[in-house]
C-alpha positions in Angstrom: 104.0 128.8 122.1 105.3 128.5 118.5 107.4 131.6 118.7 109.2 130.0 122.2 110.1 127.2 119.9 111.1 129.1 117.3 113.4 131.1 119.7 114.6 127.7 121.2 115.6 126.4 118.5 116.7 129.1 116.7 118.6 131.7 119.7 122.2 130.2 119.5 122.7 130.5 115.9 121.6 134.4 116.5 124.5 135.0 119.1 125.3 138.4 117.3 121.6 139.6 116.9 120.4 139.0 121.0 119.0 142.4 121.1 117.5 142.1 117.6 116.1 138.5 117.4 112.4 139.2 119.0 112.0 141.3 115.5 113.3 138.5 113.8 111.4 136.0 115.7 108.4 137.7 114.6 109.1 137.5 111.2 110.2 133.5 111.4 106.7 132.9 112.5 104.4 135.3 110.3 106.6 133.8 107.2 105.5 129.9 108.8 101.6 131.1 108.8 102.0 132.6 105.4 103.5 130.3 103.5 101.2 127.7 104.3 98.3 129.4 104.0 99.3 130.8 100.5 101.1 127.5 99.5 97.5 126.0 100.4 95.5 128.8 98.1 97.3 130.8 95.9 99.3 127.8 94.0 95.6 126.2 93.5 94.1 129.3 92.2 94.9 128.2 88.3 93.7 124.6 88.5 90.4 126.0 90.6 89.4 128.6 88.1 90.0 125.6 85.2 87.6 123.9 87.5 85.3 126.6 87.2 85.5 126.7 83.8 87.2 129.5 83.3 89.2 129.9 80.2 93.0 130.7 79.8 92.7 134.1 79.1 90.4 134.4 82.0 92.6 133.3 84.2 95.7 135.4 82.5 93.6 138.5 83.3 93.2 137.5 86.9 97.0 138.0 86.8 96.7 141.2 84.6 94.7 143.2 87.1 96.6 141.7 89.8 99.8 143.7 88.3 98.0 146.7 86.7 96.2 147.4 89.9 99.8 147.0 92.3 101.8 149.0 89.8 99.4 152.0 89.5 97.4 152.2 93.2 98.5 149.8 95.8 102.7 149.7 95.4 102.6 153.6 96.3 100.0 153.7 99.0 101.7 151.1 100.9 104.9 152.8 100.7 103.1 156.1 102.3 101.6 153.3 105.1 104.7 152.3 105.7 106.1 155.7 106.4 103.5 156.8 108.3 102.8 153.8 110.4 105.1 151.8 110.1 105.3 148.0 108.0 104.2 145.8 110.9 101.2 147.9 110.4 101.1 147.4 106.9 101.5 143.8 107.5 98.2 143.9 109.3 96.6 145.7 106.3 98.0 142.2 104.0 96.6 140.1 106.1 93.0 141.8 106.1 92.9 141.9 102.2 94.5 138.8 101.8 91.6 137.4 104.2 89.3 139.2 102.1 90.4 138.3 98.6 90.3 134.7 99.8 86.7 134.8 100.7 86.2 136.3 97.4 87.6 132.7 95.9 85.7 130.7 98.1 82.4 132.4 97.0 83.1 132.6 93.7 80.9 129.7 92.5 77.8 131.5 94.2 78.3 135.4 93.6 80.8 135.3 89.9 82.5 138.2 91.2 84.0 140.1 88.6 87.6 139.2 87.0 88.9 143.2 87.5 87.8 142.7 90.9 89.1 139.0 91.9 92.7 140.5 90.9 93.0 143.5 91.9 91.9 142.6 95.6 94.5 139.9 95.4 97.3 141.9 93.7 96.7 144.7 96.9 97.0 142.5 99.9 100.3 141.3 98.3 101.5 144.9 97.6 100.9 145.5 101.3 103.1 142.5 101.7 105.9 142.5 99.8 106.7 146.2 100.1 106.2 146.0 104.6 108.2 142.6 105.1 110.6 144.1 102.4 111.1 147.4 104.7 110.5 145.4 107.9 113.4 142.7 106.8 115.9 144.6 105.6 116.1 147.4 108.7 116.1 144.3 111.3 118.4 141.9 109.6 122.3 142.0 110.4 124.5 142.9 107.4 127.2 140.8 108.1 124.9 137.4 108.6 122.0 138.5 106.4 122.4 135.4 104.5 122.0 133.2 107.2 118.8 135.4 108.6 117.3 135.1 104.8 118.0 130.9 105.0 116.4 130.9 108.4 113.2 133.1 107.2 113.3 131.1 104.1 113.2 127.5 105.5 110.4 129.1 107.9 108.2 130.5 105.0 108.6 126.9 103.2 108.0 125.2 106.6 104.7 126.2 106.1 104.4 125.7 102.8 105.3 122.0 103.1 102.0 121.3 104.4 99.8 123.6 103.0 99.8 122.5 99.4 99.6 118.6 100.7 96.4 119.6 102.9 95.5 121.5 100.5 95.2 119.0 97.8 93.4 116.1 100.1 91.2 119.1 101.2 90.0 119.9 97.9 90.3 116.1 96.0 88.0 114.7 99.3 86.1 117.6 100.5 85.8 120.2 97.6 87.9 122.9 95.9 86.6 126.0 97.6 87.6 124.6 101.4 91.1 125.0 100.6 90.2 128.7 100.5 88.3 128.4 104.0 91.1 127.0 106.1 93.6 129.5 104.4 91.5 132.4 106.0 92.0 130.4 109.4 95.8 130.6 109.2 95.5 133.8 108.2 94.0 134.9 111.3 96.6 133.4 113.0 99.6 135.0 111.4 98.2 138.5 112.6 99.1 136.9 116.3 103.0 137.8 116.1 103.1 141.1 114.7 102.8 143.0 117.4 105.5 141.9 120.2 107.4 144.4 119.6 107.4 148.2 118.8 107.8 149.1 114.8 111.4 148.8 113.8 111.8 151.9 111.7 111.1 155.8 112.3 107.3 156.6 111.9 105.5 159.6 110.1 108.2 159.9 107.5 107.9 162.3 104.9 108.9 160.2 101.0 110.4 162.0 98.6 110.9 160.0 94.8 111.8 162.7 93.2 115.0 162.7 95.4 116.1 159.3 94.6 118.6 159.3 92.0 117.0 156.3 89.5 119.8 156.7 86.8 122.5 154.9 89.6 120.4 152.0 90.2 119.2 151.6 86.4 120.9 147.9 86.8 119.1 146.8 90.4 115.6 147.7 88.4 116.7 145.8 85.3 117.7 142.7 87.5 114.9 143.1 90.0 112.7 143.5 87.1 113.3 140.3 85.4 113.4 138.4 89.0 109.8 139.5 89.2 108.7 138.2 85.9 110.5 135.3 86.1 109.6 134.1 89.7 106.0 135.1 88.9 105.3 133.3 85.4 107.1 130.2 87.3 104.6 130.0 90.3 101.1 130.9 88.2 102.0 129.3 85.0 103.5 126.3 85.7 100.6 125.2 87.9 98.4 126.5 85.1 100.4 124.3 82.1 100.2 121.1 84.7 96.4 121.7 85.2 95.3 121.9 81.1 98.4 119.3 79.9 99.4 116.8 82.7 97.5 116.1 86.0 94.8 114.1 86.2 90.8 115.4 85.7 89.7 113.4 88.8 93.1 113.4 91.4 94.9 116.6 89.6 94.4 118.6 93.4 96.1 115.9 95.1 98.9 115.5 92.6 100.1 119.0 92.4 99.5 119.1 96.4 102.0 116.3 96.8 104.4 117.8 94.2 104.2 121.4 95.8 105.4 119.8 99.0 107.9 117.5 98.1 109.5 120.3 96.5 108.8 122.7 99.2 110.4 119.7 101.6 113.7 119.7 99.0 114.4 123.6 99.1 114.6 123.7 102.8 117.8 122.2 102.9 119.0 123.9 100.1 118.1 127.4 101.9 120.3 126.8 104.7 123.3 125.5 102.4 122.6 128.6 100.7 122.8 131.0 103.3 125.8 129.8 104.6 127.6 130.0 101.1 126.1 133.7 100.7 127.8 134.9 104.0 130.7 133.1 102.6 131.1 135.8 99.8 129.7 133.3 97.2 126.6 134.6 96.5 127.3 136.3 93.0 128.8 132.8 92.0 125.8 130.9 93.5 123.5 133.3 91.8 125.2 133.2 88.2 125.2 129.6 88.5 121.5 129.2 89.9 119.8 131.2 87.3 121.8 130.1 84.1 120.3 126.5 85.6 116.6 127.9 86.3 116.7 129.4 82.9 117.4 125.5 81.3 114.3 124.2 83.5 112.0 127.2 82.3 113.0 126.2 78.4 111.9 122.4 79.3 108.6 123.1 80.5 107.1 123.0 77.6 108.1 119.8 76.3 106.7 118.2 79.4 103.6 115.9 79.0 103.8 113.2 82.3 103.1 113.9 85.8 106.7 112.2 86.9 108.8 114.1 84.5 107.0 117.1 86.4 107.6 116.4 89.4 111.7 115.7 88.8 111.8 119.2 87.2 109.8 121.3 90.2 112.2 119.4 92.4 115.3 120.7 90.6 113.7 124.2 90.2 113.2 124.1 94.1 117.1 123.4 94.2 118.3 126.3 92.0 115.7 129.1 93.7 117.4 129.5 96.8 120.3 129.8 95.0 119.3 132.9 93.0 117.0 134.5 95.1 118.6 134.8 98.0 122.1 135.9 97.1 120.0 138.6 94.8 117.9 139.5 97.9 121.0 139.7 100.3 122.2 142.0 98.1 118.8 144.2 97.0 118.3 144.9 101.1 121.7 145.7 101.8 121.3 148.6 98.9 119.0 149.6 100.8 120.9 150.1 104.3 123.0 152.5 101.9 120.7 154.8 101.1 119.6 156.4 104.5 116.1 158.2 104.4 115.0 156.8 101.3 114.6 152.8 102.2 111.2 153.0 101.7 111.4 154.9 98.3 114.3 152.6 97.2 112.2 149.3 97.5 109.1 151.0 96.6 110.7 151.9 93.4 112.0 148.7 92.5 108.4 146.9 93.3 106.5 149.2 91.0 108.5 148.7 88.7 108.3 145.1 88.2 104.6 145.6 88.8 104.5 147.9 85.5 106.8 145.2 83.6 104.7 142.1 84.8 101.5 143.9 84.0 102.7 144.5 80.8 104.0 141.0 80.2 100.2 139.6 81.1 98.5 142.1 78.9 100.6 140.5 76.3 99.7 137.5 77.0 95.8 137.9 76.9 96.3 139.2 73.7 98.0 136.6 72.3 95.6 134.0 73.8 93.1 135.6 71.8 95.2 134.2 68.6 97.1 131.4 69.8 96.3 128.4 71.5 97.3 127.3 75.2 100.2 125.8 74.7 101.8 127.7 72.5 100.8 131.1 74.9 102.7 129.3 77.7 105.3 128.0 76.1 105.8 131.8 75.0 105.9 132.7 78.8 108.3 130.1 79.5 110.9 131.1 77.1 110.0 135.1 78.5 110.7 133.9 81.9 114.2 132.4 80.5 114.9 135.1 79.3 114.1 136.9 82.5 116.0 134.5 84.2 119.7 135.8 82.6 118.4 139.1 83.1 119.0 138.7 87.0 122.7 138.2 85.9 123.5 142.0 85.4 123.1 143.1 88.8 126.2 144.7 90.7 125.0 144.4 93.8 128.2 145.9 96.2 127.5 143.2 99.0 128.2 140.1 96.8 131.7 141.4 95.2 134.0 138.8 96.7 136.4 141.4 98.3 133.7 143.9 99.8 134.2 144.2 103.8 130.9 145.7 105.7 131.5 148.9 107.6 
């Protein structure tokens, strides 16, 4: 029923994609499931394990594992999943482990499962992810109005994700923390229901070959990608982290970041589909330059943040400029890929390990460091990093957002 509605609604702003959309389609929906079941779990995950009494650099080597074990297991076995079955099929395999890794949360007060174990199991369901929608989206998407198929998917994903940090929060403020983790698995389950409506988009039992990839010609999409991934990363772990220990509330602190989440969440929706229309417009590199000069000012005022409303202005305006980065910077990434026939799957595999290596190096760091330094100044450390990170995205050269390029 919800993909008819999603195809009602949708079908006349895909007039060029009719024998495409039901791929699409798919997507639309699995992005509305997951975004509010991990806008429900995965942005509480900080403030629970501070409720668990867990200490920062605990939690910081949650994230740690979560990188070291994507970047040297899960990154590469996905992409040989992906070849050999296919990424809908390695969407399934996400879903599973993400299921699994939220049980582990919710019975974490009972069994204290081990820190190594907590984020590594985490960190592979998303490697699953990111690497099959990555290959799933960019083979079914339409060059020439892939910035309007990226709002669409995007405003979807945050659909979702409008709710699920607001139930979320009244969920664990009334009920208790490790429910949140309970319903999650629910929508879970559901988001397997759409995957399989249609056949695989891409050619199965492929044979990869890195070694055939040329890296030195795409030293500046790993750069940019790279600091994307650090940057986009350190905003939605450590933010919620630095809210938990310096600005909500002990007794209604669920509920606060729940409604701030969604309000935010509610904000970028409409600045997604402005977005996408100004990306097929050959704006995107502006957009982008623009965006991320802007997000890298709201990363160096986190830390002098101490009130809740002050808070919640800022995640608003960081809601408005990531759209405008992301997307131009995805638009492009994908479209890269459609240029290198036969190695897709190597090119974005590349680029996610990668940034898994970097962002598992960056949280290494900062356990160390936490050792030393206090909280504050630990975060405040990863908010200037992910400033930093932020102007890095600037140095891409992505061919599909130079103002005069023409596809085909």
């Amino acid at each position: 029923m919800i993909k008819k509605l999603v195809y009602r609604f949708l079908r006349h702003r895909h007039f060029w994609r009719e024998v495409g959309f039901d791929e699409l389609s798919e997507l639309y929906v699995g992005m509305m499931f997951r975004g509010m079941a991990v806008s429900m779990s995965g942005l509480f995950v900080p403030l629970y394990l501070l409720g668990l009494d867990y200490s920062v650099t605990q939690i910081l080597l949650v994230m740690a594992w979560y990188f070291t074990f994507r970047s040297l297991v899960f990154d590469l076995m996905t992409a040989f999943v992906v070849a050999r079955f296919g990424p809908k099929h390695g969407l399934v395999v996400s879903h599973v482990l993400l299921i699994t890794s939220t049980g582990l949360f919710l019975t974490l007060p009972h069994f204290g499962w081990p820190i190594w174990l907590l984020g590594g199991l985490w960190g592979a369901a998303q490697s699953f992810f990111f690497i099959s929608f990555n290959v799933d989206f960019s083979k079914v998407k339409h060059t020439e109005h892939g910035g309007k198929e990226l709002g669409y998917i995007t405003i979807m994903e945050k659909s979702g994700a409008v709710l699920g940090p607001l139930i979320g929060g009244l969920i664990a403020t009334f009920i208790g923390p490790q429910y949140i983790f309970l319903v999650t698995i629910v929508l879970l389950l559901g988001g397997l229901v759409p995957l399989f409506r249609t056949a695989e988009p891409v050619r199965t039992r492929q044979h990869l070959n890195f070694r055939a990839l040329k890296l030195s010609d795409h030293i500046r999409d790993f750069v940019s990608m790279g600091g994307m991934g650090i940057e986009h990363n350190i905003s939605i772990f450590m933010w919620p982290l630095f809210m938990g220990l310096f600005i909500l509330s002990a007794t209604a602190g669920y509920a606060q970041l729940g409604v701030l989440i969604s309000v935010s969440f509610l904000v970028s929706i409409f600045a997604a589909r402005a977005t996408g229309k100004l990306i097929d417009e050959r704006k995107g590199r502006s957009l982008l330059r623009f965006s991320a000069i802007a997000n890298s000012a709201i990363h160096l005022a986190r830390p002098f943040i101490g009130t809740y409303p002050i808070a919640f202005g800022i995640n608003i305006l960081n809601d408005i400029v990531t759209p405008g980065y992301r997307m131009p910077y995805l638009k492009g990434w994908f479209d890269a890929a459609d240029d290198l026939p036969g190695f897709r799957i190597v090119y974005l595999t590349s680029m996610e390990m990668f940034g898994s290596l970097i962002k598992a190096l960056l949280c290494w760091s900062l356990v160390i460091l936490s050792l030393y330094l206090m909280p504050h100044r630990v975060l405040t450390i990863g908010f200037v990093l992910a400033a930093g990170m932020s102007l890095l995205m600037t140095t891409e050269r992505f061919r599909a957002l130079d103002p005069k390029h023409t596809d085909g």
